[in-house]
N, C-alpha and C positions, 0 to 999 in steps of 0.2 A: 802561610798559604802554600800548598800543595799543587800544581797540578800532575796529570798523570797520560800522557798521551796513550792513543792506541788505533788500531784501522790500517793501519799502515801495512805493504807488503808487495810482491810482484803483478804486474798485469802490465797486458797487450795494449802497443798505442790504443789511440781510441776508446780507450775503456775508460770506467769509472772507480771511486775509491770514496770510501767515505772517511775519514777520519773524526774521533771524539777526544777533548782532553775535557777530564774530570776534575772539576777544584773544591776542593778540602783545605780544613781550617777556618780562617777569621773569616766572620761573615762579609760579605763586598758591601759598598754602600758607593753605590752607581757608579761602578766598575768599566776599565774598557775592558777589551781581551782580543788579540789577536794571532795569526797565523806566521810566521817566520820559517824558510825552507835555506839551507845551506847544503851545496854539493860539496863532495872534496876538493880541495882548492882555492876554495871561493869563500869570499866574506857572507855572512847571514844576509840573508833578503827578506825583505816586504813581500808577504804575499796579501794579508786579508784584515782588515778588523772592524771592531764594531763596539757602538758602545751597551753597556750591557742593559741599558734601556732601550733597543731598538730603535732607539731617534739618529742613527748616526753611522752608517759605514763605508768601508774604504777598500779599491782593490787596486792591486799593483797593474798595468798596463797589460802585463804576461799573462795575466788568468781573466781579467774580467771579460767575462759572458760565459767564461767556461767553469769558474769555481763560485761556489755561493757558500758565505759565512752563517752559519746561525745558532741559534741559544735554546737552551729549554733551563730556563729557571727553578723551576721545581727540581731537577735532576743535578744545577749548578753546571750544565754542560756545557761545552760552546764545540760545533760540530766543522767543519767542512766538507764539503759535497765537492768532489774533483770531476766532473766529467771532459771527455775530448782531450784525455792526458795524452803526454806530446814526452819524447823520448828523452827532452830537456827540463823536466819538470822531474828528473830525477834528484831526490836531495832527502836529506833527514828533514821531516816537521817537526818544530815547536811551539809549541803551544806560551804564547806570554800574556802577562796580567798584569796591570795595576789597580791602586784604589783612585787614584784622578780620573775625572772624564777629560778624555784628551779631546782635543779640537781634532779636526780633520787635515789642517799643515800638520802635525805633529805622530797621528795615527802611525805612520810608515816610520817611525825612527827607534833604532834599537835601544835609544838610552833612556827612553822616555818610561819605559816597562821594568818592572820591579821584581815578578815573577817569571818562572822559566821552568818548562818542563823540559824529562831529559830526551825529549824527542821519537821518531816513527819515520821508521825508513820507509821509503814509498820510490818503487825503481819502477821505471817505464821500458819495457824491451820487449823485441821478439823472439 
């Protein structure tokens, strides 16, 4: 499996960003797939995920109401929509993948995820 981030880039608090990572290779067979942001310095975080049947997603405290997860199957995409970016939502995205459907305690932990893309810088500044 493959994925391939992108979207990523400079903008003004306040603003929006959309990010896409595209996944190539083995086909999924109800798949999760999630959002991961790590700054310099800092251990990888939980940002977003979902299971790739839409019956199932999860946001980190920091983004929920301001980031929304989602999929286009035909495309094999999984998106993020960043709006109300805040100066600390500075970090490289990654895109991760497994073929388990995680549970929801389980959604937010890095060990749980199999795939990894190599990530989309996304800086927040004025």
């Amino acid at each position: 499996v493959q994925l391939v981030e992108s979207g990523g880039g400079l903008v003004q608090p306040g603003g929006s960003l959309r990010l896409s990572c595209a996944a190539s290779g083995n086909t999924f067979n109800r798949p999760t797939m999630g959002w991961f942001r790590q700054a310099p310095g800092k251990e990888r975080e939980f940002v977003a995920a979902m299971r790739w049947g839409g019956d199932n997603t999860k946001y980190a405290a920091s983004v929920r109401g301001r980031f929304t997860i989602s999929r286009d199957r035909v495309k094999n995409t999984l998106y993020l929509q960043m709006d109300s970016l805040k100066p600390e939502d500075t970090a490289s995205y990654h895109c991760a993948a497994t073929n388990r459907g995680l549970i929801s305690s389980t959604m937010s932990l890095v060990a749980e995820y199999d795939y990894w893309g190599q990530g989309t810088q996304v800086t927040v500044s004025s």
